[in-house]
TITOR-353805 format. One record per residue: residue number from 0; x, y, z of N, C-alpha, C, O in turn. Coordinates in Angstrom, 1 decimal, always signed. Example, Ala and Ser with C-alpha at 12.3 -4.5 7.8 and 13.67 -1.06 7.14 Angstrom:
% residues 2
[0,[+13.2,-5.7,+7.8],[+12.3,-4.5,+7.8],[+13.2,-3.3,+7.8],[+14.2,-3.3,+8.5]]
[1,[+12.8,-2.2,+7.1],[+13.7,-1.1,+7.1],[+12.9,+0.0,+7.9],[+13.4,+1.1,+8.0]]
% end
This chain:
% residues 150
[0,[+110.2,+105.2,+127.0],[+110.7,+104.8,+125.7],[+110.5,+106.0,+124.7],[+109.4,+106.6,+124.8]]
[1,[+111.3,+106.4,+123.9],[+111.2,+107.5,+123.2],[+110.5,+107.0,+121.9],[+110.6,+105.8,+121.7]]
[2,[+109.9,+107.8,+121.1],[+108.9,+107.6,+119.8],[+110.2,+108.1,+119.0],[+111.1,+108.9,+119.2]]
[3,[+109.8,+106.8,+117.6],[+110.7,+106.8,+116.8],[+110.5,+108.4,+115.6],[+111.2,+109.1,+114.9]]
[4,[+108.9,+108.4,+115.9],[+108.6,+109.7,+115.1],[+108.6,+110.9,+115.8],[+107.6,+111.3,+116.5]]
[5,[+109.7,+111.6,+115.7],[+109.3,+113.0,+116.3],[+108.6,+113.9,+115.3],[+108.9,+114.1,+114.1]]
[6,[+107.1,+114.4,+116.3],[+106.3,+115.5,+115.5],[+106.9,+116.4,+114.9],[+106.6,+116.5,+113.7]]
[7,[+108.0,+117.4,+115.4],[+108.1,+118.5,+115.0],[+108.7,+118.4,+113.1],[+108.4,+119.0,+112.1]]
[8,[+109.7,+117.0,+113.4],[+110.4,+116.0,+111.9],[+109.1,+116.3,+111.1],[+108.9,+117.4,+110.5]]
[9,[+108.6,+115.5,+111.1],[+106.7,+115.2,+110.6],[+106.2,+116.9,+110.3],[+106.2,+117.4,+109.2]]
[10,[+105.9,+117.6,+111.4],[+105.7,+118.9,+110.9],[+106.4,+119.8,+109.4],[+105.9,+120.3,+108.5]]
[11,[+108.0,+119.4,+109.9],[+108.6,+120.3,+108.9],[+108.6,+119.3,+107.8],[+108.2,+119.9,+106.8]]
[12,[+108.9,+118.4,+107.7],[+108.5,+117.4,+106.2],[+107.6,+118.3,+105.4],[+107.8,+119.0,+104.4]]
[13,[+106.0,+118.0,+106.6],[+105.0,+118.3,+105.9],[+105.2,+120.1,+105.3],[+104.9,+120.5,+104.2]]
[14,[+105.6,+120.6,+106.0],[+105.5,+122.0,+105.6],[+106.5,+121.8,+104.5],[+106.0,+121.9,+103.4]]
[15,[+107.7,+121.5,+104.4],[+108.2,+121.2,+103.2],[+107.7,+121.0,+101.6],[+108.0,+121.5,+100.5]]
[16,[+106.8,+119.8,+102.0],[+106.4,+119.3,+101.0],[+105.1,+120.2,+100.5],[+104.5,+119.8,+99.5]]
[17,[+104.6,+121.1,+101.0],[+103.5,+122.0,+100.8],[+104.2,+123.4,+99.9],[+103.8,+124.0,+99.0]]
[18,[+105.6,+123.7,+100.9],[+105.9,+124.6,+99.8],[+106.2,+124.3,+98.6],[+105.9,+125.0,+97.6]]
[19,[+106.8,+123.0,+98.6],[+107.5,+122.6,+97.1],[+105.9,+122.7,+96.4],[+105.8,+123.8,+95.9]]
[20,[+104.8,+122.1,+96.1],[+103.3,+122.1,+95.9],[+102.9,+123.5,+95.2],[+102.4,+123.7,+94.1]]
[21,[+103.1,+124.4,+96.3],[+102.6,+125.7,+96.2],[+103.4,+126.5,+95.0],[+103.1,+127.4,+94.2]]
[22,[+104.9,+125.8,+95.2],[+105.8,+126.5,+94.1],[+105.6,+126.2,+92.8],[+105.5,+127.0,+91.9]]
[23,[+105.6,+124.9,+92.7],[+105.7,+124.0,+91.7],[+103.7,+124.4,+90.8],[+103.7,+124.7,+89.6]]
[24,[+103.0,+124.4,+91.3],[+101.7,+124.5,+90.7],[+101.3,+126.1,+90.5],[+101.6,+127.0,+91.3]]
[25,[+100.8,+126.3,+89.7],[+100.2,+127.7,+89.1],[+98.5,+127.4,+89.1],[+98.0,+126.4,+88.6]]
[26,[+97.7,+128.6,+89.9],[+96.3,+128.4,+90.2],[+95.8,+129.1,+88.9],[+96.6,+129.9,+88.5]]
[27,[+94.9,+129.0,+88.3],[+94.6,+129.1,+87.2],[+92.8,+129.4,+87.7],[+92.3,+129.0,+88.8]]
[28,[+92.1,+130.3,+86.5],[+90.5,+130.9,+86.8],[+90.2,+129.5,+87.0],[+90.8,+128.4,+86.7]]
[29,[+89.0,+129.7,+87.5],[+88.3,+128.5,+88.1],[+87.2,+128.1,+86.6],[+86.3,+128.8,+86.1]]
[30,[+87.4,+126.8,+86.3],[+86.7,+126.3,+85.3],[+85.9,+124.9,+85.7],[+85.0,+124.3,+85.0]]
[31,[+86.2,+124.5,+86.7],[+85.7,+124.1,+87.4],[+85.0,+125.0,+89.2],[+85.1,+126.2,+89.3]]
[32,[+84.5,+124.2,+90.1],[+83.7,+124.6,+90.9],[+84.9,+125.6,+92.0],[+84.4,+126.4,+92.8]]
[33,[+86.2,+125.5,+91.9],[+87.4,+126.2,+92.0],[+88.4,+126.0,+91.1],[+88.4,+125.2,+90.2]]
[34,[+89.6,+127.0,+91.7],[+90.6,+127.1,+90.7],[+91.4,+125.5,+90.5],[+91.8,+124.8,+91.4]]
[35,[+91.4,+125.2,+89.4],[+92.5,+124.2,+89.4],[+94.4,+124.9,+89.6],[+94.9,+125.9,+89.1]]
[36,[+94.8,+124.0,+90.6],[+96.7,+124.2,+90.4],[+97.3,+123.3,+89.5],[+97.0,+122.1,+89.6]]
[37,[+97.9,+123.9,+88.8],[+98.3,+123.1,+87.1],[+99.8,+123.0,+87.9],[+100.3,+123.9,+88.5]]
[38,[+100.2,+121.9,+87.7],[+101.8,+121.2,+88.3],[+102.3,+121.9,+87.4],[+101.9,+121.8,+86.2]]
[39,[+103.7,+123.2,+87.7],[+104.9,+123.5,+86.5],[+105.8,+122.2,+86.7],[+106.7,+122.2,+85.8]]
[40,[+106.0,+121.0,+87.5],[+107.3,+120.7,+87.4],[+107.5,+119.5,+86.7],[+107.2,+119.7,+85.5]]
[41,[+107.9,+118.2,+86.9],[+108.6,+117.4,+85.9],[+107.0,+116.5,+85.7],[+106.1,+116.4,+86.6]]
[42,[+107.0,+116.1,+84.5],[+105.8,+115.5,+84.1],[+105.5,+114.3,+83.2],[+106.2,+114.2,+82.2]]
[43,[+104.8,+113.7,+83.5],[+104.6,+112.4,+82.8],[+104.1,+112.4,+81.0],[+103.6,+113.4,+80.4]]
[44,[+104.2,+111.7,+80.6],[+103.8,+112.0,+78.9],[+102.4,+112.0,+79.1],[+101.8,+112.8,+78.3]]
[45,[+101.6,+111.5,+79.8],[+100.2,+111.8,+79.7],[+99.5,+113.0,+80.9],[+98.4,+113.1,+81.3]]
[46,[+100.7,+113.7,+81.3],[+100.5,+114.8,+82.0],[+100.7,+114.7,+83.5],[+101.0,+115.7,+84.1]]
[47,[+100.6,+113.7,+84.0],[+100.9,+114.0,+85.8],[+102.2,+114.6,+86.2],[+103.4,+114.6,+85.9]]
[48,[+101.7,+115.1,+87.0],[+103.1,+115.7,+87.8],[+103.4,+114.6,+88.6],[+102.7,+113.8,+89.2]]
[49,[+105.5,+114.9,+88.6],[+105.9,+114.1,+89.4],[+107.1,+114.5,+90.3],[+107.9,+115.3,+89.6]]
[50,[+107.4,+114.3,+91.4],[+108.1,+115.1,+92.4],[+108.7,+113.2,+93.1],[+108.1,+112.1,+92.9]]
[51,[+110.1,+113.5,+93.8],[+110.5,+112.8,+94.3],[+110.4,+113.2,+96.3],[+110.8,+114.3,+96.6]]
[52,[+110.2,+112.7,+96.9],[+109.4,+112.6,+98.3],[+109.9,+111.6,+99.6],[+109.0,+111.0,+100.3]]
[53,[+110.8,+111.6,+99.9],[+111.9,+110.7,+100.8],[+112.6,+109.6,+100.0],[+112.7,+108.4,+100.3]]
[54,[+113.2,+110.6,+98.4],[+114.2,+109.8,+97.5],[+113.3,+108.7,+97.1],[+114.0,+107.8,+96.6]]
[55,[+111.8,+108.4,+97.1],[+111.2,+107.9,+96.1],[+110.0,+108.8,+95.0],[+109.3,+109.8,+95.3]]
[56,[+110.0,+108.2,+93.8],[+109.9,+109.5,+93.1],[+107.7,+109.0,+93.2],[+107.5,+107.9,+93.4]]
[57,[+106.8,+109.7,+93.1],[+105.3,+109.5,+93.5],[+104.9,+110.9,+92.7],[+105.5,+112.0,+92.5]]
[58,[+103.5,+110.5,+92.3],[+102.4,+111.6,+91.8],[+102.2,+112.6,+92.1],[+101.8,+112.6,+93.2]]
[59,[+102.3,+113.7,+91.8],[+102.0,+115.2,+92.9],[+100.5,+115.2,+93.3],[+100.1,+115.5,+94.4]]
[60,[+100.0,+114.9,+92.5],[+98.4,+115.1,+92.9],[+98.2,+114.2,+94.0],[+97.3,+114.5,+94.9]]
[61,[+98.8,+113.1,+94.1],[+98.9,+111.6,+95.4],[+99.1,+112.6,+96.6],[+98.4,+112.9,+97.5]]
[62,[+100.5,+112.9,+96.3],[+101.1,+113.8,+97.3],[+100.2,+114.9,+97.8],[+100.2,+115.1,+99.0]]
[63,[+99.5,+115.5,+97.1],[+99.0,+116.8,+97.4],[+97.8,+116.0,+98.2],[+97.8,+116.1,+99.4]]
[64,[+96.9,+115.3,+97.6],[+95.8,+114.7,+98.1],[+96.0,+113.9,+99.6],[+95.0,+114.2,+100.3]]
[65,[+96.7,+113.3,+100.1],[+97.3,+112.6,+101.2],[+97.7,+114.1,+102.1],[+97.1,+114.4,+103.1]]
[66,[+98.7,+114.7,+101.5],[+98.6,+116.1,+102.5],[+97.4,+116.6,+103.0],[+97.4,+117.0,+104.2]]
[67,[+96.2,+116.4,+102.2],[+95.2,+117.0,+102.9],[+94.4,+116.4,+103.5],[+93.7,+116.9,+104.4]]
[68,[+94.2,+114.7,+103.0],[+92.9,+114.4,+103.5],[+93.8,+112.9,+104.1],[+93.4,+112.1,+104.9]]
[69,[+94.6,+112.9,+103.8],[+95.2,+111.7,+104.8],[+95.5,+110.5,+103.5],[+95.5,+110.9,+102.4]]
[70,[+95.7,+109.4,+103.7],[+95.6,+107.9,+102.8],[+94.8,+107.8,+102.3],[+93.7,+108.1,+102.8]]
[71,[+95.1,+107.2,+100.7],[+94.0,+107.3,+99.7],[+93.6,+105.7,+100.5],[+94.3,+105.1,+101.2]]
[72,[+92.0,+105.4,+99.9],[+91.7,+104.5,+100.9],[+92.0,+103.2,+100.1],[+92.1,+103.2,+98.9]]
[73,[+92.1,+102.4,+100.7],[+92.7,+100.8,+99.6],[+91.9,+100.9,+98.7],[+91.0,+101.8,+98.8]]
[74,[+91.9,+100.3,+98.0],[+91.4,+99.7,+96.5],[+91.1,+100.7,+95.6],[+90.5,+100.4,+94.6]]
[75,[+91.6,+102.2,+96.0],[+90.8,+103.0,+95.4],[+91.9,+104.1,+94.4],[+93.1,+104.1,+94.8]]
[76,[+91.6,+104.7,+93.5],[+92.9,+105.4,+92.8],[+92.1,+107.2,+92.5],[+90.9,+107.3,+92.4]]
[77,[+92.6,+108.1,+92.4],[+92.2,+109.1,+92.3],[+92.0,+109.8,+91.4],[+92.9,+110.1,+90.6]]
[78,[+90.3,+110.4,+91.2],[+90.2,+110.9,+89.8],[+90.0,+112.2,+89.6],[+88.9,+112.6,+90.1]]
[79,[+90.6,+112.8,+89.0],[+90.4,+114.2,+88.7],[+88.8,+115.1,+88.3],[+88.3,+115.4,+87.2]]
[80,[+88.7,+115.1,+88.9],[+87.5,+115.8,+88.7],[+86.9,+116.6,+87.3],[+86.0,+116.4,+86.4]]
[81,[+88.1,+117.8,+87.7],[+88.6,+118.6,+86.6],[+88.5,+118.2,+85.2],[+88.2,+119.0,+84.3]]
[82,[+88.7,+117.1,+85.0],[+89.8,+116.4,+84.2],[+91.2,+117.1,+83.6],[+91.5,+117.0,+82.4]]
[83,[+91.7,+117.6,+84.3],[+93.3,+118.0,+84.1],[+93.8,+117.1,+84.9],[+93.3,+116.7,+85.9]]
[84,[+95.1,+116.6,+84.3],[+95.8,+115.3,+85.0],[+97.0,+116.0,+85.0],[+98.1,+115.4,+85.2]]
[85,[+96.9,+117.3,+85.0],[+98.2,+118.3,+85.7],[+97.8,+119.1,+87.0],[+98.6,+119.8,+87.6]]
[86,[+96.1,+119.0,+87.5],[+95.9,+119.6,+88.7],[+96.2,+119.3,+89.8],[+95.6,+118.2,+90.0]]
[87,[+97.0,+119.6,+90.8],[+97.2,+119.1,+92.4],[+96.6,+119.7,+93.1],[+97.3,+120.0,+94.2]]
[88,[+95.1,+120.2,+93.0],[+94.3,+120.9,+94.0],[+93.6,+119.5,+94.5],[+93.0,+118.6,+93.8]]
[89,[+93.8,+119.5,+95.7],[+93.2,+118.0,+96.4],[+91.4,+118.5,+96.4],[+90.7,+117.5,+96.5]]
[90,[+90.9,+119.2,+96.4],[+89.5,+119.2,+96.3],[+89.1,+118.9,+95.0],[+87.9,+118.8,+94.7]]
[91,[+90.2,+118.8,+94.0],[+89.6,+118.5,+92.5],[+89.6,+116.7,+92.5],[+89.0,+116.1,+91.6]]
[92,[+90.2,+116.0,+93.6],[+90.7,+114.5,+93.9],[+89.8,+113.7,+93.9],[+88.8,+114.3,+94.4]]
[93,[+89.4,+112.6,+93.6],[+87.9,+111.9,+94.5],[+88.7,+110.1,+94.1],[+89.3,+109.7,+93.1]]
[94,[+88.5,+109.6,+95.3],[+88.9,+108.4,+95.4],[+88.2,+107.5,+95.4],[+87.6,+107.0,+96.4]]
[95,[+87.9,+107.0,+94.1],[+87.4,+106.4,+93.1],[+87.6,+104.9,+92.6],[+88.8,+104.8,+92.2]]
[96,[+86.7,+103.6,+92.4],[+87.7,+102.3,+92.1],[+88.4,+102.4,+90.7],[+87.9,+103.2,+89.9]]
[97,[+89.1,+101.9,+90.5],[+89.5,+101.7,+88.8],[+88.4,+101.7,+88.3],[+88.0,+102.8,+88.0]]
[98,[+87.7,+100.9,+88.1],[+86.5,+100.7,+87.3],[+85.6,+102.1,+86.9],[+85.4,+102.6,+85.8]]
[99,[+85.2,+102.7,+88.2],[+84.6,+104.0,+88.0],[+85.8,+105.5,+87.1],[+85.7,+106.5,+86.3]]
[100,[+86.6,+104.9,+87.8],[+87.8,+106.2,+87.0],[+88.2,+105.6,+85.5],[+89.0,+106.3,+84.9]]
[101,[+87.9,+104.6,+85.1],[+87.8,+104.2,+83.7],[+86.9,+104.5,+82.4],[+87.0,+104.8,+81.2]]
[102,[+85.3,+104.5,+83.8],[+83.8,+105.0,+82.7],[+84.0,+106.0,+82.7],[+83.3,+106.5,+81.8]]
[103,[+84.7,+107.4,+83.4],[+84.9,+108.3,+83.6],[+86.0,+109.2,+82.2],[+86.1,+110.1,+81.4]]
[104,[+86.6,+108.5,+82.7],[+87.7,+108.2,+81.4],[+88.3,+109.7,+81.3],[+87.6,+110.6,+81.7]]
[105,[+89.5,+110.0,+80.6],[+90.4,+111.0,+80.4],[+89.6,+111.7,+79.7],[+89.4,+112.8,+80.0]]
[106,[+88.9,+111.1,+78.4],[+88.0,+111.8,+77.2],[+87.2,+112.0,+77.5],[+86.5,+112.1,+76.5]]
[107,[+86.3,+112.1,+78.8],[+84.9,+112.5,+79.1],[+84.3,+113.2,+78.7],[+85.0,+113.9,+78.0]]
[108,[+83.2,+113.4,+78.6],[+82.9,+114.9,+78.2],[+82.2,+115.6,+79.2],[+82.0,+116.8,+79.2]]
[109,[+81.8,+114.5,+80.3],[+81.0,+115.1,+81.6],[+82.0,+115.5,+82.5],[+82.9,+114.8,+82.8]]
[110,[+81.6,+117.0,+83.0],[+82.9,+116.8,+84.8],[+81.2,+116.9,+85.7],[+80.1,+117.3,+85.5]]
[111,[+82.3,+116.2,+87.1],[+81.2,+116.3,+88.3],[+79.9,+116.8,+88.1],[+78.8,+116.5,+88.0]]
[112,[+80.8,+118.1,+87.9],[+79.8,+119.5,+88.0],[+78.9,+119.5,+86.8],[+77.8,+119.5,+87.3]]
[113,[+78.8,+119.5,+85.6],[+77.8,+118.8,+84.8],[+77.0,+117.7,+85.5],[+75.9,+117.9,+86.0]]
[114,[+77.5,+116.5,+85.6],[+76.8,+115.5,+85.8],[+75.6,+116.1,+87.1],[+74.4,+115.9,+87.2]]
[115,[+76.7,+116.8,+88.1],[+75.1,+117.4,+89.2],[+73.8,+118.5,+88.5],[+72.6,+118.5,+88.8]]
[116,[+74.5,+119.2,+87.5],[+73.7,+120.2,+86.8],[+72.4,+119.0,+86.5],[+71.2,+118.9,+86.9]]
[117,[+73.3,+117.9,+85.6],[+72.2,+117.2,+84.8],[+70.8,+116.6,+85.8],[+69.6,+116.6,+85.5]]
[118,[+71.3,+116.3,+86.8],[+70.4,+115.1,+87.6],[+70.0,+116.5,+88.5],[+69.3,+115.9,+89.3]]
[119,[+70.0,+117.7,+88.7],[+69.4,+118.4,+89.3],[+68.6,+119.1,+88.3],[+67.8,+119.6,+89.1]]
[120,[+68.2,+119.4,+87.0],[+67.5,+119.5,+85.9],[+66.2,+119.0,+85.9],[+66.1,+117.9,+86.2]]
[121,[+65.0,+119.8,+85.5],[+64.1,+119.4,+85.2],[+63.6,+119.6,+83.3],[+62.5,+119.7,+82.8]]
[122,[+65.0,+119.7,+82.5],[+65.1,+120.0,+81.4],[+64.6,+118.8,+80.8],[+64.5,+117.8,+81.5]]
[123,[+64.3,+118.8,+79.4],[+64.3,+117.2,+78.9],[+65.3,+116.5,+78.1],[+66.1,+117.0,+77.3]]
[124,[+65.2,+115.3,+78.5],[+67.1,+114.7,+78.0],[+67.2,+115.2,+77.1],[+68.4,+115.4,+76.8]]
[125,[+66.5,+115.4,+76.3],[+66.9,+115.8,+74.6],[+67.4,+116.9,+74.6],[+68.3,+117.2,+73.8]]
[126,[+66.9,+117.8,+75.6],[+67.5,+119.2,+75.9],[+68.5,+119.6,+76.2],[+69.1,+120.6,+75.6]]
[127,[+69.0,+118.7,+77.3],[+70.1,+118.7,+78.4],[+71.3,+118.1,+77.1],[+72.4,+118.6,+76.9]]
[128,[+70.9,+116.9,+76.1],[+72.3,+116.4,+75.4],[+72.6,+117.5,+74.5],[+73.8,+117.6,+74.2]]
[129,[+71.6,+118.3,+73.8],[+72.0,+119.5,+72.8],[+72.8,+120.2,+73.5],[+73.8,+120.7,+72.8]]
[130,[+72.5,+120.6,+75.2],[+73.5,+121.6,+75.6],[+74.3,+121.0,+76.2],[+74.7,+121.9,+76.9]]
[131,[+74.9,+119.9,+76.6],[+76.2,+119.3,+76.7],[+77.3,+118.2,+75.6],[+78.3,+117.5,+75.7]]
[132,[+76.2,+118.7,+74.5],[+76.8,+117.7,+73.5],[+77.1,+116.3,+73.5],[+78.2,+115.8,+73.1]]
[133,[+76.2,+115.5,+74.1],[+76.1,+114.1,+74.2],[+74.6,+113.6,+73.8],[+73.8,+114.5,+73.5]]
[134,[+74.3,+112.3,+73.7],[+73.2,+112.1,+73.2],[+72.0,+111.9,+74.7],[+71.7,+112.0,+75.9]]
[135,[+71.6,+111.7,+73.6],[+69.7,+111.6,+75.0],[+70.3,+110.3,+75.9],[+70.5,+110.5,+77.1]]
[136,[+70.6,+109.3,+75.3],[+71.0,+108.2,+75.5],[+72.3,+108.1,+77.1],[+72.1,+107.4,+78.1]]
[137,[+73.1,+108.7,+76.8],[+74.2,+109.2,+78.0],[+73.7,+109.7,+79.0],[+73.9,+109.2,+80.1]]
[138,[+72.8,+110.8,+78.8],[+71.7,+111.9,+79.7],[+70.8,+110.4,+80.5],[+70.9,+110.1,+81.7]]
[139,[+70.2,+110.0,+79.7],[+69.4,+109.0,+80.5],[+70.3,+108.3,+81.4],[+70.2,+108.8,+82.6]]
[140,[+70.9,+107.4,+81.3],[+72.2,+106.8,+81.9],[+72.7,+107.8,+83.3],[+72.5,+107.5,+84.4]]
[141,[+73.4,+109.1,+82.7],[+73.8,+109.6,+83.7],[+72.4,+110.2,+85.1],[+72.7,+109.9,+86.3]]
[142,[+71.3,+110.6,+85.0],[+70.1,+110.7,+85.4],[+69.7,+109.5,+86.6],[+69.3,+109.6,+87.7]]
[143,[+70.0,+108.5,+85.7],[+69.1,+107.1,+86.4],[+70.8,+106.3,+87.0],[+70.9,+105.1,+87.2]]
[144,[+71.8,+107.0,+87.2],[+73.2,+106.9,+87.6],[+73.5,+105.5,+87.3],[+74.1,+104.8,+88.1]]
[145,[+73.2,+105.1,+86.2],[+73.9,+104.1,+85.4],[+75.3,+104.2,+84.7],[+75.9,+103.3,+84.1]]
[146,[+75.6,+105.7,+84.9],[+76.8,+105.9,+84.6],[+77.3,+107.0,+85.5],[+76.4,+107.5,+86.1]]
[147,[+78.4,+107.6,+85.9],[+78.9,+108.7,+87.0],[+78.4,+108.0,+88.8],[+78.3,+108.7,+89.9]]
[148,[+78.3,+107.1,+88.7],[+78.1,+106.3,+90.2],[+79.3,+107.0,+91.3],[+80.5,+107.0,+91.2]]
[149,[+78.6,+107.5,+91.9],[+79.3,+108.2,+92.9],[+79.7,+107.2,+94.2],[+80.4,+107.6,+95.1]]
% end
């Protein structure tokens, strides 16, 4: 019986859909732990990139994230690390519940990479909030992972 999916189909999709990715995003200095790719193409008012993908129209960052690491897992939605909600670098992605990608929030003022600085610190919170600009109060929270739950 013949398979309804031929690989090579599947292959060139995917290679497809990587150039369009590669064309469409501009790699930018790394401000985070690497470069973020900033989506040039059509965009949402609150910044996502959006690309259409077997004539349905989906997230670039979805798209890019699924290219690399396979299906976002159920219940789960993806949060920018970065916080650029124009980046489609899939290592900036983390699949995250609503809830956690809420406390996390657009206006953060923590990325990842802070929050590890913080809890790897033997600074004192009072220290740590002067040089991240949040209060002792947040620092404690983030520390004792009452907030940034991974």
């Amino acid at each position: 019986m013949a398979s309804t999916c031929n690989t090579d189909d599947t292959s060139q999709a995917t290679a497809k859909l990587l150039a369009r990715l590669n064309r469409l995003s501009v790699v930018t200095k790394a401000e985070y732990d690497t470069p973020c790719h900033l989506w040039q193409g059509t965009k949402t008012r609150d910044g996502y990139g959006i690309m259409t993908v077997a004539g349905r129209r989906d997230c670039a960052h979805r798209v890019a994230y699924r290219l690399r690491h396979g299906q976002i897992p159920e219940g789960k939605c993806l949060d920018h690390l970065c916080r650029r909600p124009s980046c489609v670098n899939p290592e900036h992605l983390e699949p995250v519940t609503q809830a956690e990608n809420c406390r996390r929030g657009l206006r953060a003022k923590l990325t990842a990479h802070d929050v590890a600085a913080i809890r790897g610190s033997g600074d004192t919170q009072r220290a740590l909030a002067r040089r991240f600009g949040v209060t002792q109060g947040h620092i404690s929270r983030v520390k004792n992972a009452l907030s940034w739950r991974s």
